[in-house]
C-alpha positions as CSV (number, residue, x, y, z in Angstrom):
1,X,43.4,-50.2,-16.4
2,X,42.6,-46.9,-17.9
3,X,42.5,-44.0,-15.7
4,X,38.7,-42.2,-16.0
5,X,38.0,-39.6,-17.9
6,X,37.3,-36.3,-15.3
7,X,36.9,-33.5,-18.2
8,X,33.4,-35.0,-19.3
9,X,32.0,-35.5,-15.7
10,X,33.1,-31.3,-15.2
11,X,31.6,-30.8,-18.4
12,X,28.0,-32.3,-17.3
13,X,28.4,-31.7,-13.9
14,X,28.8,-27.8,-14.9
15,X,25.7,-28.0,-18.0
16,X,23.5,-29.1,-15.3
17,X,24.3,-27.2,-12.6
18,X,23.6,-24.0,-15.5
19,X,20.5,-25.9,-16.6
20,X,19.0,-26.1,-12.6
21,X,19.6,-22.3,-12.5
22,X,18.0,-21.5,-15.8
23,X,14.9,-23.8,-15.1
24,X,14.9,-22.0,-11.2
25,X,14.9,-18.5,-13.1
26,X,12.3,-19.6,-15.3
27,X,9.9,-20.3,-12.5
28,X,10.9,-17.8,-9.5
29,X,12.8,-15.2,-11.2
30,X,11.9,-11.3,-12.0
31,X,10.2,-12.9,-15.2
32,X,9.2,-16.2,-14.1
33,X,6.1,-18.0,-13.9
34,X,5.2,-16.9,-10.2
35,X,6.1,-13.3,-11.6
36,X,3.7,-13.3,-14.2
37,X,0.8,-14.8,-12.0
38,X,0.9,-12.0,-9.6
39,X,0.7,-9.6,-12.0
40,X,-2.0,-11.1,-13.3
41,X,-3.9,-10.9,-10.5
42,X,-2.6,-7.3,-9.7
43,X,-3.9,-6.4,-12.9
44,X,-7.2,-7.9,-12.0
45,X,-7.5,-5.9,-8.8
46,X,-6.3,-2.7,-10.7
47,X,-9.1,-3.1,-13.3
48,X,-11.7,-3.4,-10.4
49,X,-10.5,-0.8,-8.8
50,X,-10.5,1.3,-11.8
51,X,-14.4,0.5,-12.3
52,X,-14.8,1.7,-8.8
53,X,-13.5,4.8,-9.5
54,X,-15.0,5.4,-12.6
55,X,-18.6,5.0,-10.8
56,X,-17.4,7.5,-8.2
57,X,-16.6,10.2,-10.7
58,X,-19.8,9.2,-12.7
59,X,-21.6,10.0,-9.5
60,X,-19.5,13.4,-8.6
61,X,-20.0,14.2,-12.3
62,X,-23.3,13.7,-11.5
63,X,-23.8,15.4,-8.5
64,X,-21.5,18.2,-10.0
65,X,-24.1,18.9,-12.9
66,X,-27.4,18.4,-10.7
67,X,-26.2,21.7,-8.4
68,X,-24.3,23.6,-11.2
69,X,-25.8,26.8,-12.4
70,X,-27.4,25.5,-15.8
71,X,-29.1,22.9,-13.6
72,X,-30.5,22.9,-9.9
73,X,-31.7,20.2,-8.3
74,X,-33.1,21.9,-5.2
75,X,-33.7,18.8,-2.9
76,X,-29.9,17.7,-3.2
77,X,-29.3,21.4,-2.5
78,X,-31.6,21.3,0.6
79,X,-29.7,18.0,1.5
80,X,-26.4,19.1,1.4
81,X,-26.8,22.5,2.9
82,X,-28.6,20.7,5.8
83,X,-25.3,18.5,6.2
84,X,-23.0,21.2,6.0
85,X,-24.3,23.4,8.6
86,X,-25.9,20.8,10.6
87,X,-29.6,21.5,10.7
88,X,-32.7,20.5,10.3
89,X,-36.4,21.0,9.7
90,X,-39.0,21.6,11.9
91,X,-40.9,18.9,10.7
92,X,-38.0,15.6,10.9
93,X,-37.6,13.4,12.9
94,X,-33.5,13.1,14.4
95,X,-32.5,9.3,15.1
96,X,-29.2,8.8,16.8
């Protein structure tokens, strides 16, 4: 009887042990599969975000030119100097 061979079982037990840890990184590591996936969908939410931001300085831009010196929009001044100081006119009506 010949006595088995232990140096080829080490050798596969050790390839696949590596092969388990390199298909485990592959999926769940820094770079992995799940990794990419949320940074796909953080992108997403970034790029949403961004067009929210771009319409709110579309509409300060806006708002910016409509009481800037070259042009005055005279109800939006009325409006926001009645919200600043907290008045109003004679002829509204105040709902709380």
């Amino acid at each position: 009887m010949s006595k088995p061979a232990i140096g080829p079982l080490i050798f596969f037990a050790i390839a696949f042990a590596l092969s388990l840890y390199f298909m485990f990184a592959a999926v769940q590591g820094d770079y992995g599969l799940f990794r990419r996936a949320e940074i796909l969908a953080e992108a997403y939410y970034m790029r949403v975000q961004l067009t929210v931001v771009r319409a709110d300085v579309a509409r300060m831009e806006n708002l910016t030119h409509r009481l800037s010196d070259d042009y005055l929009d005279l109800d939006l001044l009325d409006e926001q100097a009645r919200s600043v100081l907290g008045m109003v006119r004679a002829d509204e009506i105040v709902i709380r």
